[in-house]
N, C-alpha and C positions, 0 to 999 in steps of 0.2 A: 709570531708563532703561538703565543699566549691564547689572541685571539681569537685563529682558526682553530687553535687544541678544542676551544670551548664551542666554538659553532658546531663541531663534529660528533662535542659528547651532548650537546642540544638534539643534532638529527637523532644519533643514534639512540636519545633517550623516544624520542616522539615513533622510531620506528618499535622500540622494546616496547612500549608501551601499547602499540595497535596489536604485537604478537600478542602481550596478554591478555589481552581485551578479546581477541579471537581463539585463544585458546582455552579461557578460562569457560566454564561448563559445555567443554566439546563431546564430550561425550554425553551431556545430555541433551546435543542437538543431536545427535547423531540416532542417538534414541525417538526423538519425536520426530524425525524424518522417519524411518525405518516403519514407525505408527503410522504418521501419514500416508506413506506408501503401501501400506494394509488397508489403508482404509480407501484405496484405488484409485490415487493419484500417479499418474502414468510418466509427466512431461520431466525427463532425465534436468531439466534446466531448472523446471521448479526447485524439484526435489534439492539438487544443488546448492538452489539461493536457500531454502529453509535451513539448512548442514549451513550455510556458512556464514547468514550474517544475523549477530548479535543480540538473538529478542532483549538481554536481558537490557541491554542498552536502553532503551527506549521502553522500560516500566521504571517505576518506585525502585529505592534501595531497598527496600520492605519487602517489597513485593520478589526481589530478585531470586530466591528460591524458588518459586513459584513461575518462573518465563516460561521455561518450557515443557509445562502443563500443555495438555492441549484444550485450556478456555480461556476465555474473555478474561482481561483484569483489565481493572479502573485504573482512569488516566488523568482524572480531575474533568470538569465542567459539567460533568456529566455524562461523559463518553466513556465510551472503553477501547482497551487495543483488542481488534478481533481474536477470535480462536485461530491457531495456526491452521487448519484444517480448512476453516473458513477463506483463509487468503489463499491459501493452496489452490482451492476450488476456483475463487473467482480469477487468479493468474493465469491459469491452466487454461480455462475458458477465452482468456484471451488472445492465446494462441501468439505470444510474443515472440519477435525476433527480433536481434539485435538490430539497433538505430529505428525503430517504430515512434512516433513520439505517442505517449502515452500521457491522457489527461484525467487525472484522479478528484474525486470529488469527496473531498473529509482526510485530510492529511489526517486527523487526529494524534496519534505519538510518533507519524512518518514510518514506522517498522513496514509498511505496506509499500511505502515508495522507497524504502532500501531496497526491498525485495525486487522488484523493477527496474532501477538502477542497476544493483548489483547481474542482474538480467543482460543489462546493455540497451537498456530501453531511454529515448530522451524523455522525460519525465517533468509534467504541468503537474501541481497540484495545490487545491482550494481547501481553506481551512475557514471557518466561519468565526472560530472563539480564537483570540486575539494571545492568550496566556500560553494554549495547545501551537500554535502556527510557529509562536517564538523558539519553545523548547525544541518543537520535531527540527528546526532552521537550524538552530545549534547542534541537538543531536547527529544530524545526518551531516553536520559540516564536519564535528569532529570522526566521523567515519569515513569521512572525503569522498562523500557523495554530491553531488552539484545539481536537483533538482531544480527548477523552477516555480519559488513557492510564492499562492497571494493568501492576503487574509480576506475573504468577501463571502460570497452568496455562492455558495457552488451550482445552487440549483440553475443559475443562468449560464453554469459554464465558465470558458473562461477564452470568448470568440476573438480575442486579439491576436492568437498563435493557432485560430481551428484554420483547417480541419485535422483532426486527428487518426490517429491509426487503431485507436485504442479509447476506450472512456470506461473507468472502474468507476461505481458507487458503493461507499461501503456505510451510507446509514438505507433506513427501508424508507420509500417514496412509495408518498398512496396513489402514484398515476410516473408513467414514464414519461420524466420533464423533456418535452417538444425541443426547446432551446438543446440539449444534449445531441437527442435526435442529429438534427441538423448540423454540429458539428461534427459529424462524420465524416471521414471521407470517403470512399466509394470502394470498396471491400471491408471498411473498418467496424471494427464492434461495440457494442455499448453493453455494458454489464451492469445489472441493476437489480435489486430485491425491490418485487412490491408486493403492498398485502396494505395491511392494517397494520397497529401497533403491537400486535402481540407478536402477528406470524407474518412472512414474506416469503413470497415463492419469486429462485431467484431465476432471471431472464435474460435473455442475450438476442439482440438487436443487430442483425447483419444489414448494412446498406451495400445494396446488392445492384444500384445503378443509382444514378443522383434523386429518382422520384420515387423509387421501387424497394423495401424493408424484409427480411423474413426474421418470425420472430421463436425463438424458441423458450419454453415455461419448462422448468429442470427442477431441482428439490427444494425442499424449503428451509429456509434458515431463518433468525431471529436477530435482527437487530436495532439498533436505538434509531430516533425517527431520523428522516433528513428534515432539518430545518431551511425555511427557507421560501421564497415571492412562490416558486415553482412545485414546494414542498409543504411539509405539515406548517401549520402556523405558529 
């Protein structure tokens, strides 16, 4: 009896503790949804995963007054986790439905492929820095997300689970890597900021028969380079 007593106050501590983890600064998610949704983001699912799952998780203890800002903070190597606005944007655009499998390219602190998951989406994603791939693998475990994460080259992809339904880029690419391309599969989209280093106008890649692309150029955002054989050097 002892020992079930203690298995029971184990779950229920693992379950207390996800409550406060998701209700601790709810209201100031509720708040940058609300912004984003001003700022004419439409998809009722988006909006949703922004409301419910966790930025501050996934920044700095430091930084955690600061999550839900709507900009960029530093994640270590050099990265940063996107502006909420910005992942809004590029989600929306992908037009996700639940069991899609979706292939992300730059896990960087994983809040992007929460967002996805928490979606219902089956979710790939590449992380190129080795310290970033670890933490987002822990983070999103303890949130009981179950992405499929590698540490490599994102710029090639990642063709052992293509084609995909889905392909988000969230660093900027000076040319739309060919390899992404082709992991498509055949209504599936590719999302991608390209430009220079400073600016990126971001783009969405419908494969629209297995030989046949249309490509759309939308507004421009600003983000860190993608590194990478396919990418900056």
């Amino acid at each position: 009896m002892f020992i079930v007593k203690k298995i029971n106050q184990l779950i229920s501590g693992k379950i207390l503790d996800k409550k406060r983890i998701h209700r601790k600064f709810s209201s100031r998610r509720k708040k940058l949804t609300e912004h984003i949704r001003n700022k004419g983001i439409k998809d009722p699912k988006v909006l949703q995963a922004i409301e419910q799952v966790p930025r501050h998780i996934f920044v700095d203890t430091a930084l955690e007054n600061h999550a839900y800002e709507d900009s960029a903070l530093p994640i270590g190597s050099g990265q940063t986790i996107s502006q909420p606005y910005t992942v809004a944007v590029q989600t929306e655009l992908l037009e996700v439905k639940k069991g899609d499998k979706i292939l992300e390219i730059g896990t960087g602190s994983g809040y992007q492929a929460a967002i996805l998951c928490h979606m219902g989406a089956d979710v790939y994603s590449v992380e190129r820095h080795e310290p970033l791939y670890l933490n987002a693998r822990q983070k999103l475990q303890e949130l009981g997300y179950r992405p499929r994460l590698k540490c490599g080259d994102g710029t090639l992809g990642w063709s052992a689970y293509a084609p995909y339904d889905g392909i988000i880029v969230t660093a900027g690419a000076p040319i739309v890597p060919e390899d992404l391309i082709q992991q498509l599969s055949v209504g599936g989209k590719l999302i991608v900021p390209v430009g220079d280093q400073e600016v990126q106008t971001m783009i969405r890649i419908t494969r629209v028969s297995e030989d046949a692309y249309e490509e759309e150029q939308l507004k421009e955002f600003k983000f860190v380079p993608l590194i990478g054989e396919k990418g900056w050097e």
